[in-house]
BAFI-3210 file (N, C-alpha, C; in Angstrom, 3 decimals, decimal comma, padded with zeros to 6 digits):
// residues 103
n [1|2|3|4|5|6|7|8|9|10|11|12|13|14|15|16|17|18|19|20|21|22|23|24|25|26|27|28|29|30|31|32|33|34|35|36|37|38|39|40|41|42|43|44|45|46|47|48|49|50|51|52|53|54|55|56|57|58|59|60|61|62|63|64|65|66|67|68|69|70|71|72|73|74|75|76|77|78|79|80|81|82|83|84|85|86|87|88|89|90|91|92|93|94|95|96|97|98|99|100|101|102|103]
n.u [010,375|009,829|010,976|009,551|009,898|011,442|009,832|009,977|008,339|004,529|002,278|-001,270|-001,445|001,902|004,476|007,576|010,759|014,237|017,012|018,215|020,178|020,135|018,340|019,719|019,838|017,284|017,361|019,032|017,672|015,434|016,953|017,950|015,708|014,811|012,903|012,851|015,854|016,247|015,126|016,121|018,764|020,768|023,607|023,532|022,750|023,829|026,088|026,006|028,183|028,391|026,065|025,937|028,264|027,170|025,104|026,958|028,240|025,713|025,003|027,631|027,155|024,895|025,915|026,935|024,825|023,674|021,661|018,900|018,057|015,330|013,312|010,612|007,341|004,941|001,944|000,074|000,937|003,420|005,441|008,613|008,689|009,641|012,548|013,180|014,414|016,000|017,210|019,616|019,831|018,637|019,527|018,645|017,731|015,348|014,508|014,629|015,551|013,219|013,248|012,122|012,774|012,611|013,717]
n.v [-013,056|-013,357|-015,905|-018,099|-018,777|-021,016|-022,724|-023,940|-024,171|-023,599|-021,687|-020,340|-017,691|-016,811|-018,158|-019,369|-019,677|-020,361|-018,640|-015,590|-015,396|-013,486|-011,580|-010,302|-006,981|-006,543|-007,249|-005,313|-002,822|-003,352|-003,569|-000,839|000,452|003,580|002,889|000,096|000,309|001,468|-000,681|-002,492|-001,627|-001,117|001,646|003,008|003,025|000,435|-000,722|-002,327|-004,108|-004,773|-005,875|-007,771|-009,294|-010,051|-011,787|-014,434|-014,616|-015,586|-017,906|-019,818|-019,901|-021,429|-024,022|-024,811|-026,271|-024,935|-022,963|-021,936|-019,918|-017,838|-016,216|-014,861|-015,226|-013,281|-015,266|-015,050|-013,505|-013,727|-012,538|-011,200|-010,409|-010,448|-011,557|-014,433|-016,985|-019,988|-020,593|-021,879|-024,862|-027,775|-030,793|-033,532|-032,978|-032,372|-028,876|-025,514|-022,420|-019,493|-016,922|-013,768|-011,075|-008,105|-006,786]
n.w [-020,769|-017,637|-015,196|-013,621|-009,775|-007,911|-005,896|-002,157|000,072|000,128|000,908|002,053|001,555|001,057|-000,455|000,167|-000,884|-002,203|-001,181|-004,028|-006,287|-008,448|-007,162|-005,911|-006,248|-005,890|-002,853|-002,068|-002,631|-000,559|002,012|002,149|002,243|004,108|006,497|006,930|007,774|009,978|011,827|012,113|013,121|011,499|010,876|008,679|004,421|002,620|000,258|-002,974|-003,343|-000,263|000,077|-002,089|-000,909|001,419|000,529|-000,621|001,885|003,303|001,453|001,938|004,731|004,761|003,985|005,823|007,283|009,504|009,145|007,083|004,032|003,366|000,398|000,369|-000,972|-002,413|-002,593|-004,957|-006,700|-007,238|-006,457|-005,301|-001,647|000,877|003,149|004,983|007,764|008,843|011,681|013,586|013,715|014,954|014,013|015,452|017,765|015,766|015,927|015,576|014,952|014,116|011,957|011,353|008,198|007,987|005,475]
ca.u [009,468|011,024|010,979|008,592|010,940|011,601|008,720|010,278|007,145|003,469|001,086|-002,355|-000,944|002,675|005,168|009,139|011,963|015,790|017,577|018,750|021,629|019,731|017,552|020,503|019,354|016,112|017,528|019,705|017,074|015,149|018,041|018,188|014,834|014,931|011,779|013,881|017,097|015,419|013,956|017,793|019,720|021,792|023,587|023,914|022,427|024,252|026,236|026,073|029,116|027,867|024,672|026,737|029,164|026,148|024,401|027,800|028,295|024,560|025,185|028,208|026,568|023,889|026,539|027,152|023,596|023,177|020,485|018,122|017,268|014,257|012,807|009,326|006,957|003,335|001,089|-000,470|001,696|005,072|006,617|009,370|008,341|010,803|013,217|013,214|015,257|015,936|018,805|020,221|018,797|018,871|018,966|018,725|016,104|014,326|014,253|015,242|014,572|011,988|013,259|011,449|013,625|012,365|014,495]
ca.v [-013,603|-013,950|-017,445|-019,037|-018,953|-022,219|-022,733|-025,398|-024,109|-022,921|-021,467|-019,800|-016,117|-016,475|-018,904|-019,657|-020,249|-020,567|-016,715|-016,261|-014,009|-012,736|-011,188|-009,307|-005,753|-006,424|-007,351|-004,040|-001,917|-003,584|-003,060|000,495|001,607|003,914|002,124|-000,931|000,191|001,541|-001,889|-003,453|-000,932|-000,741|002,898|003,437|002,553|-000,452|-000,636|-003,433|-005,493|-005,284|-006,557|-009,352|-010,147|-010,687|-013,146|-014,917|-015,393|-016,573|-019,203|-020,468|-020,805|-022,546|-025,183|-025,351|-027,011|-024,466|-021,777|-021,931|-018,842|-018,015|-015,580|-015,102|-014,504|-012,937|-016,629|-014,703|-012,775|-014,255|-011,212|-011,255|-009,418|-010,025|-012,531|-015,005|-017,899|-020,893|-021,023|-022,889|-026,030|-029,299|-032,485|-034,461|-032,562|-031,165|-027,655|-024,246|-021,031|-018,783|-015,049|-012,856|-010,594|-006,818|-006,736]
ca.w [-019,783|-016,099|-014,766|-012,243|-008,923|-007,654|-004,208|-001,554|001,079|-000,399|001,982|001,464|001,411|000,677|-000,472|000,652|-002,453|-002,149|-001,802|-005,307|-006,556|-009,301|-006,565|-005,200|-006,597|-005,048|-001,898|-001,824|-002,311|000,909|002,977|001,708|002,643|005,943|007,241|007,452|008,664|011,398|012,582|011,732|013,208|011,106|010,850|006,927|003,920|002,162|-001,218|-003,688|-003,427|000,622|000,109|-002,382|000,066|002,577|000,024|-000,698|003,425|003,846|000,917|002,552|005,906|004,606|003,526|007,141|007,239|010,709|008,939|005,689|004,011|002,070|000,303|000,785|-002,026|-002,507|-003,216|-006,040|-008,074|-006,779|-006,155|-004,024|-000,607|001,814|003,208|006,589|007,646|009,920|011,769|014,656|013,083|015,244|013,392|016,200|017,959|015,138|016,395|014,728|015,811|013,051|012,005|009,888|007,715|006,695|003,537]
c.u [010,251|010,326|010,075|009,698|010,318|010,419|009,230|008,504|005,634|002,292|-000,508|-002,542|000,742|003,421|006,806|009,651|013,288|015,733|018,448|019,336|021,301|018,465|018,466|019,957|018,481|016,592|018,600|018,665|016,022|016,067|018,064|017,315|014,611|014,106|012,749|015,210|016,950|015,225|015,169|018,757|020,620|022,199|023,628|022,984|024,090|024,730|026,165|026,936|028,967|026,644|025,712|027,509|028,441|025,568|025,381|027,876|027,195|024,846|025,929|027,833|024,943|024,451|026,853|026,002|023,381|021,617|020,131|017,748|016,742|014,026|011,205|008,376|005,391|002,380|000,167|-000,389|002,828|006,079|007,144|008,785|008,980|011,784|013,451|014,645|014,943|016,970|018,717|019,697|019,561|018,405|017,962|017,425|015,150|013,676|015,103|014,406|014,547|013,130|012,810|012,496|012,561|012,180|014,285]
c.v [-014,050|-015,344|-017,528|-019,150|-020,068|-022,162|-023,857|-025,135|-023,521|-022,721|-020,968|-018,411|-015,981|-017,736|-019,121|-020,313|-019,986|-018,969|-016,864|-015,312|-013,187|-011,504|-009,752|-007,809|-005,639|-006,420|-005,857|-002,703|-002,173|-003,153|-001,640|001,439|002,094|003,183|000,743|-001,184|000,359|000,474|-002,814|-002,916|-001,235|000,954|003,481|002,777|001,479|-000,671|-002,415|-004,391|-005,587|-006,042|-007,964|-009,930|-010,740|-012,039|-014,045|-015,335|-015,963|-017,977|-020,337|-020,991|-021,711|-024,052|-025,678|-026,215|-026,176|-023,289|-022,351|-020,524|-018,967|-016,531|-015,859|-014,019|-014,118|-014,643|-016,011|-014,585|-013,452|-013,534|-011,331|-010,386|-009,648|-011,172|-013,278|-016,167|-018,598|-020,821|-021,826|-023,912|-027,271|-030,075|-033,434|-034,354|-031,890|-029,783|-026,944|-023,115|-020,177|-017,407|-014,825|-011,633|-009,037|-006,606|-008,253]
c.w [-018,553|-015,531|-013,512|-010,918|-008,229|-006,294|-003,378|000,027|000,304|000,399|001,031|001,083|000,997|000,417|-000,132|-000,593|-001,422|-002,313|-002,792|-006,321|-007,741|-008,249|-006,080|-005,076|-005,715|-003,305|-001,048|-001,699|-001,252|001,885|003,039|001,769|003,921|007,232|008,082|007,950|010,000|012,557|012,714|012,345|012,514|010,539|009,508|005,948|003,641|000,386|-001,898|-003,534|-001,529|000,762|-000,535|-001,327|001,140|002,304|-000,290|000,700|003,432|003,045|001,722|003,799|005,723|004,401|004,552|007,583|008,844|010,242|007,669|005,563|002,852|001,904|000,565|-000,738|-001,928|-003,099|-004,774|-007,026|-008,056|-006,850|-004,946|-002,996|000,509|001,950|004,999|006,586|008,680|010,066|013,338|014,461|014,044|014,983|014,174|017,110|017,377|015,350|015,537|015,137|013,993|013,008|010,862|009,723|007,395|005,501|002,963]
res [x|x|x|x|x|x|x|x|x|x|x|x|x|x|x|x|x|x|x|x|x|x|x|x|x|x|x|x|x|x|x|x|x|x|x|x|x|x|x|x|x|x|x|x|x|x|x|x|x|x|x|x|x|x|x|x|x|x|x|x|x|x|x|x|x|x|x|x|x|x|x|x|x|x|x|x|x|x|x|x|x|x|x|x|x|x|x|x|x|x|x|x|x|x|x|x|x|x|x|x|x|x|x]
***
């Protein structure tokens, strides 16, 4: 039975969790579909220990407290369906700029 993934946001159509290294796979084969490289430029697909080494750097800069990243899940089923984030986060002036992720 796979686990309930953790929710820190819950909307009325989708919810926001922690990105979460058991996801990796999933998050490789987003990256990896042409639709979305397209929209990413990026020129190649993407191998596994690149995708890891990507989710290993985001962790660490999250420790920087400058970005948050989430996955983003279906409110229904809670299937993963893509991934966003916050970054440039100011404490001080409570601002952060929004991106929505493809993959």
């Amino acid at each position: 039975m796979q686990e309930k993934p953790i929710l820190s946001i819950i909307g009325e159509k989708v919810a926001l969790g922690p990105i979460r290294r058991e996801l990796i796979p999933l998050y490789q084969r987003w990256i990896n579909d042409f639709e979305v490289l397209r929209t990413l430029h990026i020129p190649r697909p993407s191998t596994f220990e690149e995708i890891q080494a990507s989710y290993e750097a985001d962790v660490a800069a999250e420790r920087q407290r400058k970005v948050v990243y989430f996955t983003i899940y279906d409110h229904d089923t809670l299937q993963p369906i893509g991934r966003t984030d916050l970054c440039n986060i100011n404490y001080r002036d409570r601002t952060a700029d929004f991106r929505h992720r493809d993959w």
